[in-house]
Structures are given as C-alpha cells and as structure tokens.
Chimera marker file (.cmm) of the C-alpha trace (Angstrom):
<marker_set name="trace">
<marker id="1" x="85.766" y="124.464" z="-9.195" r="1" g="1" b="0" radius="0.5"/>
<marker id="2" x="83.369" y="121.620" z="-9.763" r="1" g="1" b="0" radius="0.5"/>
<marker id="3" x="84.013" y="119.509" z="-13.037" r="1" g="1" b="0" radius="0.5"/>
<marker id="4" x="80.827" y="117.278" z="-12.142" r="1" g="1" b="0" radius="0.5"/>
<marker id="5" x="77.766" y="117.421" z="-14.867" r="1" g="1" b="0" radius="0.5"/>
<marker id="6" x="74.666" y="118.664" z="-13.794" r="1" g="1" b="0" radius="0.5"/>
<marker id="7" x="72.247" y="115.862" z="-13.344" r="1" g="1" b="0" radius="0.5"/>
<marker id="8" x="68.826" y="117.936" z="-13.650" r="1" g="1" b="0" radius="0.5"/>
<marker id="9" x="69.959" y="118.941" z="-17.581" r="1" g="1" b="0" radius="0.5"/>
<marker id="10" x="69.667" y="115.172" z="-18.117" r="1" g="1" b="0" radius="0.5"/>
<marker id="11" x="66.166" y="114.789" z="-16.020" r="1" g="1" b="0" radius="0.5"/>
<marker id="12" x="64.861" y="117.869" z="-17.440" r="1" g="1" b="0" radius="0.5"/>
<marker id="13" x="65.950" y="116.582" z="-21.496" r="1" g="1" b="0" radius="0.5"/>
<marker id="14" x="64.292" y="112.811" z="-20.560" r="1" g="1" b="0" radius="0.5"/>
<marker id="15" x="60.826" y="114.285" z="-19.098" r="1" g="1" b="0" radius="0.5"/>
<marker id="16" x="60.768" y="116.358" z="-22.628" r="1" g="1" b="0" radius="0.5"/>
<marker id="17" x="61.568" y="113.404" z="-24.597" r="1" g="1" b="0" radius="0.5"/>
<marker id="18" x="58.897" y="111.473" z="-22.639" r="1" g="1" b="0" radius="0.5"/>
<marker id="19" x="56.024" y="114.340" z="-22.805" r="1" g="1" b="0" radius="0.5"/>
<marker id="20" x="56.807" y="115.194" z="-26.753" r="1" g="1" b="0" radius="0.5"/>
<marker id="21" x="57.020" y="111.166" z="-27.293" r="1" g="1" b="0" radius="0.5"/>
<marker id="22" x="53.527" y="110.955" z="-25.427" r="1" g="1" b="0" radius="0.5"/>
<marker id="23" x="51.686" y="114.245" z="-27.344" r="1" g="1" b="0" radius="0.5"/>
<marker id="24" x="53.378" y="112.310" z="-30.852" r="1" g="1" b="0" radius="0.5"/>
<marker id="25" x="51.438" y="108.979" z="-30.358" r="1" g="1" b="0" radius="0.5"/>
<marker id="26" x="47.997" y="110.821" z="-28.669" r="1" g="1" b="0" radius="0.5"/>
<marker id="27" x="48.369" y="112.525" z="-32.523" r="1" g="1" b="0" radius="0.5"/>
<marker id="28" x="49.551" y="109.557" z="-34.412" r="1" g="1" b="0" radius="0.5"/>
<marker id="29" x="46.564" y="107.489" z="-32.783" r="1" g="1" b="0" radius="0.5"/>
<marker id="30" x="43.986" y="110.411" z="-33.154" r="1" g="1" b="0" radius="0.5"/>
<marker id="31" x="44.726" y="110.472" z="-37.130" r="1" g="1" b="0" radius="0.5"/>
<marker id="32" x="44.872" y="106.580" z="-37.408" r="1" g="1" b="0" radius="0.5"/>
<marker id="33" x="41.329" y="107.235" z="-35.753" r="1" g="1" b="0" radius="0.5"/>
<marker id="34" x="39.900" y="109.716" z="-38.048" r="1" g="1" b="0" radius="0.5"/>
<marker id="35" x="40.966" y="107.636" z="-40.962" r="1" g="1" b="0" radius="0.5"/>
<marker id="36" x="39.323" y="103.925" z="-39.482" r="1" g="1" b="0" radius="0.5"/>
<marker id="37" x="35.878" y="106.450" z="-38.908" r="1" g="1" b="0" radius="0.5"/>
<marker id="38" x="36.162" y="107.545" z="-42.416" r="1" g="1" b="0" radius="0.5"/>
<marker id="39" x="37.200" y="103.774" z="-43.962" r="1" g="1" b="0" radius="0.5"/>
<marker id="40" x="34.030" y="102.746" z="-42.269" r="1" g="1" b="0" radius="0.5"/>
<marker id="41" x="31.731" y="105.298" z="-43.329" r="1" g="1" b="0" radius="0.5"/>
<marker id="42" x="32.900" y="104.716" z="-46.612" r="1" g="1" b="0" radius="0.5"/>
<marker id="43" x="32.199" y="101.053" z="-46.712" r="1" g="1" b="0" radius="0.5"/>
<marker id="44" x="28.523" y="102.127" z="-45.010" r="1" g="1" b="0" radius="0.5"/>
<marker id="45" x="27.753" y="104.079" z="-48.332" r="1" g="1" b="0" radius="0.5"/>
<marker id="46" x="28.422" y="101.106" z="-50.427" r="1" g="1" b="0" radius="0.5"/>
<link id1="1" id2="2" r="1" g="1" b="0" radius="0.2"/>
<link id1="2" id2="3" r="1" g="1" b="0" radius="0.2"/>
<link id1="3" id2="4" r="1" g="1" b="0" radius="0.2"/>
<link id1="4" id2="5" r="1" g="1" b="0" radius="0.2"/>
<link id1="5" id2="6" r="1" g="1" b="0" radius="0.2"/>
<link id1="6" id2="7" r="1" g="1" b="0" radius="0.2"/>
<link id1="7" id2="8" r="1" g="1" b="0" radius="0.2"/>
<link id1="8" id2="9" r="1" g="1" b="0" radius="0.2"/>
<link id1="9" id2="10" r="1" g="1" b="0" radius="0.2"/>
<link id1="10" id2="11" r="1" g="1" b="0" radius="0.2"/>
<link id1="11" id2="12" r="1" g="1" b="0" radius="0.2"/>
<link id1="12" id2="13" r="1" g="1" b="0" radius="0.2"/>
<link id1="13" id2="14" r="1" g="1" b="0" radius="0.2"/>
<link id1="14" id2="15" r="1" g="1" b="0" radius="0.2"/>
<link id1="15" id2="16" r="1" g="1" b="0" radius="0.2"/>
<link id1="16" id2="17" r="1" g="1" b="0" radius="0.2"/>
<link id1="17" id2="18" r="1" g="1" b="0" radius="0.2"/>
<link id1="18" id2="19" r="1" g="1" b="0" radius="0.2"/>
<link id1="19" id2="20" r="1" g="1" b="0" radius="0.2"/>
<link id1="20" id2="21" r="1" g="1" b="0" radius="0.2"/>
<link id1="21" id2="22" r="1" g="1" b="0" radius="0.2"/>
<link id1="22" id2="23" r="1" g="1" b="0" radius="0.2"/>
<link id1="23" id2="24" r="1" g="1" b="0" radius="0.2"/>
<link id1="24" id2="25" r="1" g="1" b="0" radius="0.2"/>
<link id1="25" id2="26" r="1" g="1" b="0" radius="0.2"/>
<link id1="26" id2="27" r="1" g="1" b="0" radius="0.2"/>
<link id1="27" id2="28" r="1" g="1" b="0" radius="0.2"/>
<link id1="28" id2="29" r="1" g="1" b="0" radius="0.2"/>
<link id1="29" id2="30" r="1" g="1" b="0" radius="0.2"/>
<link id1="30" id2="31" r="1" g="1" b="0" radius="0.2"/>
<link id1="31" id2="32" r="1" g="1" b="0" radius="0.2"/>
<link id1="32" id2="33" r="1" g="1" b="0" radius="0.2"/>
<link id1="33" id2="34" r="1" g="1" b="0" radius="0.2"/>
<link id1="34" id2="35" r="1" g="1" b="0" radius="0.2"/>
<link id1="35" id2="36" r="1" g="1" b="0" radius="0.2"/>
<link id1="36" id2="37" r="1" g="1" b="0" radius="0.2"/>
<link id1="37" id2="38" r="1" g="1" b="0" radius="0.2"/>
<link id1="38" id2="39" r="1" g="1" b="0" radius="0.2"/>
<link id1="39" id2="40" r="1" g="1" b="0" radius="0.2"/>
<link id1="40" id2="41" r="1" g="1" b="0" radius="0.2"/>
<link id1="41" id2="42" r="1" g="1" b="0" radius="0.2"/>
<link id1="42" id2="43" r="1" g="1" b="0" radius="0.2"/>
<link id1="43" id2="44" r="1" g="1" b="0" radius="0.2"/>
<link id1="44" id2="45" r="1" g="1" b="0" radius="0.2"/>
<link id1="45" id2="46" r="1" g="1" b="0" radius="0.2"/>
</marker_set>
C-alpha cells in the first residue's frame, strides 16, 4: 500500500486557484472600467 499523497490533486487545485483568480480580476477590472467610462461621461454632460 502506498501512504504517499497524490501530487496532481495539489497541481490540479493551484491551476484552479490561478485561472478563477485570473477570470476574478479580468471582471473586477472590466467593472472598474465601465464605471471610469460612465464617471467621465458624466463629467462631459456638465
């Protein structure tokens, strides 16, 4: 019997945490986006 971890679980759980950490910020920087475009037409209309 082999008491060793599997190494892959821990590969597998880091490219995840990597990829859902990546698709957070491309959000995060898309709304912080959207809200500059709309502070700035905003101050246009002034």
């Amino acid at each position: 019997m082999r008491e060793a971890l599997d190494q892959w679980t821990f590969v597998y759980a880091a490219y995840a945490i990597g990829v859902a950490g990546t698709l957070a910020m491309i959000a995060w920087s898309w709304i912080a986006m959207r809200r500059a475009e709309a502070r700035r037409e905003k101050a246009k209309r002034k």
